[in-house]
N, C-alpha and C positions, 0 to 999 in steps of 0.2 A: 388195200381194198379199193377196186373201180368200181360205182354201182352200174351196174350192166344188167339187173334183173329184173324178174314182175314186183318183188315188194322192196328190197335192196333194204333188208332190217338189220342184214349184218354192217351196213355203212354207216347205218343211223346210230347202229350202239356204237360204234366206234366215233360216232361225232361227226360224220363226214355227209357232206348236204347229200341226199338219197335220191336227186332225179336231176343231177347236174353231172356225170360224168367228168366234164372236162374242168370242172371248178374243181370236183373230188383231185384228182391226177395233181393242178396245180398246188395242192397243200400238203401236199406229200413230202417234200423235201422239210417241209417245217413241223412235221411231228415229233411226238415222242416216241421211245420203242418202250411199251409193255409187255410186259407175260401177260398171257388168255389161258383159261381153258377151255380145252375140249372137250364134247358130249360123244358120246357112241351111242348109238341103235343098231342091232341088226349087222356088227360088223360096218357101218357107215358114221362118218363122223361128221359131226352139226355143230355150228358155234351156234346160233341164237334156240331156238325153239323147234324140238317136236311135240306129235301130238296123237289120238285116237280117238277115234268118237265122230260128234257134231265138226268138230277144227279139221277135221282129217277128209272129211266129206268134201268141206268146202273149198279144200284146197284142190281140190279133184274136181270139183264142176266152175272152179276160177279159170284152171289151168287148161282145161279140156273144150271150155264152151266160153268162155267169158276172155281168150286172149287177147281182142280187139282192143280191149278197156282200160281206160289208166288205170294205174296200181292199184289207187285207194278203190275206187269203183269197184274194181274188178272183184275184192273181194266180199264186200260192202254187199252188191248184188248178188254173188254168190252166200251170203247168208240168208239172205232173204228168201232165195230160192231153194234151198235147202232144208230153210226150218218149215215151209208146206208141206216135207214130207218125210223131214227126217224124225224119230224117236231117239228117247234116249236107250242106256243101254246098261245091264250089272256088269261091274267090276270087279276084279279081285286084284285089291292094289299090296302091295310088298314094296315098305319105307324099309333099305338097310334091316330087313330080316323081320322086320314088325307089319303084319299083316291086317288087310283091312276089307272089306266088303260093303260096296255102295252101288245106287243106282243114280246114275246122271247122264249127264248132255254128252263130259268128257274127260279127257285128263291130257292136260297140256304140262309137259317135261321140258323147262326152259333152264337153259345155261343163262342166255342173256332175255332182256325185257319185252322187248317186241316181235310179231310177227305179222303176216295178215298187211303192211303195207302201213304200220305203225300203230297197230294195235300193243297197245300196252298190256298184253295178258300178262306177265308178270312183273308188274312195273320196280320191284325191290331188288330181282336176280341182277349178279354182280358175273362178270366173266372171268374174276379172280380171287373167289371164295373158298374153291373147291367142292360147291355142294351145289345140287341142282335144285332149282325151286319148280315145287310138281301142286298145279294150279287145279284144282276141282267143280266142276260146276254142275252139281247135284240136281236132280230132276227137280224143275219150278213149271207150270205151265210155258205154254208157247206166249201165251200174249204176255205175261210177266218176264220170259225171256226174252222178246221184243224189247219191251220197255228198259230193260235194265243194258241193255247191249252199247248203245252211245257210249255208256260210261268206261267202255276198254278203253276208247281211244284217251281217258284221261287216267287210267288204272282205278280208277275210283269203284270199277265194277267189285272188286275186293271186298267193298264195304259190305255188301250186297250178304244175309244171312245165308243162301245156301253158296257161298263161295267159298273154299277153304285151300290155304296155301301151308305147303307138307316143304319140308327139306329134307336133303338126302343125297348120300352119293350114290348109293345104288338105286334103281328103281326096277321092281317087274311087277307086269300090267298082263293081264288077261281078261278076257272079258264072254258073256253068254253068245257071241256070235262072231262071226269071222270080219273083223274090223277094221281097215286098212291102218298104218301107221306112213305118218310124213316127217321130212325132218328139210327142215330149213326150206321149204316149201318142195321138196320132190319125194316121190314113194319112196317107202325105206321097208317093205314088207309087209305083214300083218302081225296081229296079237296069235299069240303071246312073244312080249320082247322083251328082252331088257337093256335099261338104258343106263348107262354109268358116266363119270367124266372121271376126265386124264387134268389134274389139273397142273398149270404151267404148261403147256404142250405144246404150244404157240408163242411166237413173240410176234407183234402184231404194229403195227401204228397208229395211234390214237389221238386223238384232241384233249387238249386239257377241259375235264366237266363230261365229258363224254360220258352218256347215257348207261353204255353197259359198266360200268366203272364209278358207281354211285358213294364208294367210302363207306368210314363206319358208320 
């Protein structure tokens, strides 16, 4: 992996510096090879995170209006501008065949930990579990979701009562309105989708400690 993109969170799981291209390329030869897995949506396949909702929006007014901006910025600003007018939204979520119904922000479907330019929305997903961790974040007011938002970038937003973290290898998502879905920061369709992982699908090269590879 060369990081060459707006948030480069698939280099970060994998341990590799995320806004140094040519230091990434030189440690190459010094990795290890791991088995990853793969996410599906939509027929398109995602190693770290998709998403629908609040996450799906702002990847869409990052990408679209906020290109200028360094990584972290870019999305940082794009929530902020988002949450003046975004709501949230009912869900109808299906964990592997056990179904649920809630109202929230979102539902972010992560193979690996980070998205967003190192946001840790699931800071425990592993790339070699074989099950995806599907992150929820239930209607809280805006300025309570203001407030609680720094803490992705330490995963600590987890702690947070309306935040609830589901495992699963299948997931299907639908929801009360036509919702875009994104995967590894580009469109991947709209709801209703479903999301699975392949897992071992990938051999990959990694750092030892490496983020998306957290152990038992």
């Amino acid at each position: 992996m060369i990081p060459a993109g707006g948030g480069n969170d698939a280099a970060r799981s994998l341990g590799l510096p995320a806004s140094d291209p040519l230091a990434a390329a030189g440690l190459l030869a010094r990795l290890g090879r791991r088995p990853a897995d793969l996410a599906t949506v939509a027929g398109r396949a995602y190693l770290n995170v998709a998403g629908a909702g609040f996450d799906s929006e702002v990847n869409r007014v990052a990408n679209q209006r906020l290109g200028w901006a360094g990584n972290r910025p870019r999305y940082v600003g794009a929530v902020l501008a988002e949450l003046v007018v975004g709501r949230t939204a009912s869900f109808e979520l299906v964990l592997d065949g056990h179904a649920q119904r809630l109202d929230g922000w979102l539902v972010a479907v992560a193979n690996g930990p980070s998205y967003g330019g190192g946001m840790l929305v699931a800071p425990q997903a592993s790339l070699d579990d074989g099950l995806l961790d599907v992150v929820v974040i239930h209607a809280v007011g805006k300025l309570e979701f203001l407030r609680t938002f720094p803490k992705v970038f330490s995963g600590r937003h987890v702690e947070h009562p309306a935040v609830a973290v589901h495992r699963a290898a299948r997931v299907d998502l639908a929801a009360d309105r036509n919702l875009a879905v994104y995967a590894d920061g580009e469109p991947a369709g709209n709801l209703p989708a479903t999301f699975e992982v392949r897992p071992a699908a990938l051999t990959v090269l990694a750092a030892d400690h490496a983020p998306g590879f957290p152990g038992p």
